[in-house]
N, C-alpha and C positions, 0 to 999 in steps of 0.2 A: 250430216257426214261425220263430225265429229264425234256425238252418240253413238254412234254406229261402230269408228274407231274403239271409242271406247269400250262399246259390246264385247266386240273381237279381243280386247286383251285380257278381258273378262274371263270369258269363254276358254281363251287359250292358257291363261294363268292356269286356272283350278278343274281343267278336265282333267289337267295333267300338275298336281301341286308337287312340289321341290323342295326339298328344303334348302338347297341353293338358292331357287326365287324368292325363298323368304328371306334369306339375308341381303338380297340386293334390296327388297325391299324395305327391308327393318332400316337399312344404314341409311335411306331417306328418310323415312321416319323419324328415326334418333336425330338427323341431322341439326333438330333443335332443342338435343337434349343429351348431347353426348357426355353420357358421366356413367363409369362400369357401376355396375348392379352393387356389384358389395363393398367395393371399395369408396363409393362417389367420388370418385377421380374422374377426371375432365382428360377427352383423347381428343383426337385431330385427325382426320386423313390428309396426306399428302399424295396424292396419287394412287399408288396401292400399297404405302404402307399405313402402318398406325403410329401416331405418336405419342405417348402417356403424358401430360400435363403433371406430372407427380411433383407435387409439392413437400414431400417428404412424409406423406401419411402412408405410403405403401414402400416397404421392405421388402425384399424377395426373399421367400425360405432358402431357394435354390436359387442365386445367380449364376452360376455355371451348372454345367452338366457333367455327369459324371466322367469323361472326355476332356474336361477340364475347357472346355468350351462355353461361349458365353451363353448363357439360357434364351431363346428366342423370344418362348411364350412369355417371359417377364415382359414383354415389351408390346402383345400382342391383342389384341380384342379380339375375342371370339365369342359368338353367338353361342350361349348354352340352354339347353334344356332346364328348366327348372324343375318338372317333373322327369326326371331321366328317361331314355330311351326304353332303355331294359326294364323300366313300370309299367308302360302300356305296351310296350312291345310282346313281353310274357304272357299275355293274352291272346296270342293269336296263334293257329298253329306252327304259321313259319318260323316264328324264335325259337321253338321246342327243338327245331329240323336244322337248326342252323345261326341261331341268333339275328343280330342286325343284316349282316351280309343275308341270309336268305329272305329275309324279311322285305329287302330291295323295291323287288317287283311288288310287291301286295299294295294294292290302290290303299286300302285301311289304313297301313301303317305309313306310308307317304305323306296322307292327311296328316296322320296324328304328329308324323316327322316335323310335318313343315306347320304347324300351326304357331302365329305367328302370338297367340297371347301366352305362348310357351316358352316362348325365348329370350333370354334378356343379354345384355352385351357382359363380356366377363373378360379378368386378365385369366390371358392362359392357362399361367401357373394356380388359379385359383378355381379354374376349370378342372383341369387335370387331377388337382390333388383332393377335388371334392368329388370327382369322377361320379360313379352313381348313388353314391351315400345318403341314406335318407337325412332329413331335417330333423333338430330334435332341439328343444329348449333348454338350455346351459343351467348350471346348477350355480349355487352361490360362490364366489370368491373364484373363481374360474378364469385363469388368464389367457388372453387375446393378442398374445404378442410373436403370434406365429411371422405375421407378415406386417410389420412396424406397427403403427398407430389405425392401421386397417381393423377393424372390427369384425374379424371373422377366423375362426377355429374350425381344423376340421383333426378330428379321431380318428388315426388310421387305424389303431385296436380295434377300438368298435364299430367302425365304418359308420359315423354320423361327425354331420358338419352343421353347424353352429354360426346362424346369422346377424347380424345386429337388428336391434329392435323397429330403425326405419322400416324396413322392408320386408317385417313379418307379415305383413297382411298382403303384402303383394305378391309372396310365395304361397301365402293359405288362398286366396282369389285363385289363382293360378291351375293348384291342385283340384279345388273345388269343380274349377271350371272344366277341367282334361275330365275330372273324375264321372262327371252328372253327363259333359256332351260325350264321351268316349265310353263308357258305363266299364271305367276302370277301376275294380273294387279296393279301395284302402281299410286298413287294418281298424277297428275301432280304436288303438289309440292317435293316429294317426291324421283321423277326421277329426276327432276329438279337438284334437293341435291344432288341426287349420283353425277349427270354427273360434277357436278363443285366439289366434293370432289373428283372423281378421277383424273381430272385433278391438284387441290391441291396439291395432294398428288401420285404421279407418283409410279409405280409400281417400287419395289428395288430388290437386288439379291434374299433376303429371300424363297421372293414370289412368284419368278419365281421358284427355286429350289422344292418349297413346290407344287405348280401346275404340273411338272411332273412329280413328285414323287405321286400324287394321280393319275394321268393321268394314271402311270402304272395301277391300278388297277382298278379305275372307266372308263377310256378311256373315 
């Protein structure tokens, strides 16, 4: 019976994948590993908020809003794409017709929405302001003091964002992976990057732990 259960949620998960269902199931996941992606700050849930552990390595570029209101996302975990939406999204006729919103229905792009080795937990405002900007390796004497003692820049000029050196391989894995299973074309310099950030940056326990923990349910 309980195989059987288990078949059924199987089944019903990924006839139909979400990217909603993947964040319910990421935050059990992470539940033994809750620390944002760029920041490695330590969160909590409390019910249905989030709470930031900040021990003063994260600054908010924007603590208010232009409203003069307090910034939410400073406070907020959000699941983001590491390869952005609109990367593999562009591939498919419905973006050209419409972007993400038409893209909706299409089974394709659902998958590639809700895949779950795509998603890492992020503070909002580090979501938001990295929005879909590709990755790009920081040049010498380059400062990092957008969001305090946080290790991470992003160039709204020229739309790239700039990661610390832990987590280069785990965004080159990442790409690699969307790129070979979604046959999403990256630019040759592009590849280039991942292939020498993942050697950089060598895959660690985390990682592996977190990969077959999604394996169970995306296989």
């Amino acid at each position: 019976m309980k195989i059987l259960i288990g078949l059924c949620v199987f089944v019903v998960l990924y006839a139909q994948p979400s990217f909603s269902k993947s964040k319910k199931i990421l935050k059990e996941i992470y539940s033994k590993h809750q620390k944002t992606f760029y920041c490695n700050i330590p969160y909590i849930y409390k019910g249905n908020q989030t709470i930031l552990q900040n021990d003063g390595s994260y600054t908010p570029r924007n603590p208010t809003t232009g409203k003069g209101k307090s910034n939410v996302r400073t406070q907020r975990i959000e699941w983001e794409h590491i390869m952005p939406a609109e990367n593999f999204g562009r591939h498919l006729p419905c973006w050209r017709e419409g972007g993400r919103k038409a893209c909706k229905p299409d089974l394709t792009f659902a998958k590639m929405e809700a895949d779950m080795h795509n998603l890492v937990p992020s503070i909002g405002e580090l979501n938001a302001d990295r929005s879909n900007f590709r990755y790009a390796q920081e040049e010498k004497n380059m400062k990092f003091d957008q969001y305090g003692k946080c290790r991470f820049y992003v160039d709204f000029k020229n739309k790239r964002a700039y990661p610390r050196d832990e987590i280069k391989g785990d965004i080159a894995r990442a790409y690699l992976y969307m790129s070979k299973t979604y046959h999403i074309n990256l630019s040759k310099y592009e590849k280039r990057l991942m292939q020498v950030w993942d050697k950089l940056d060598p895959i660690g326990e985390w990682e592996i732990e977190k990969d077959k923990l999604i394996e169970k349910y995306q296989k």
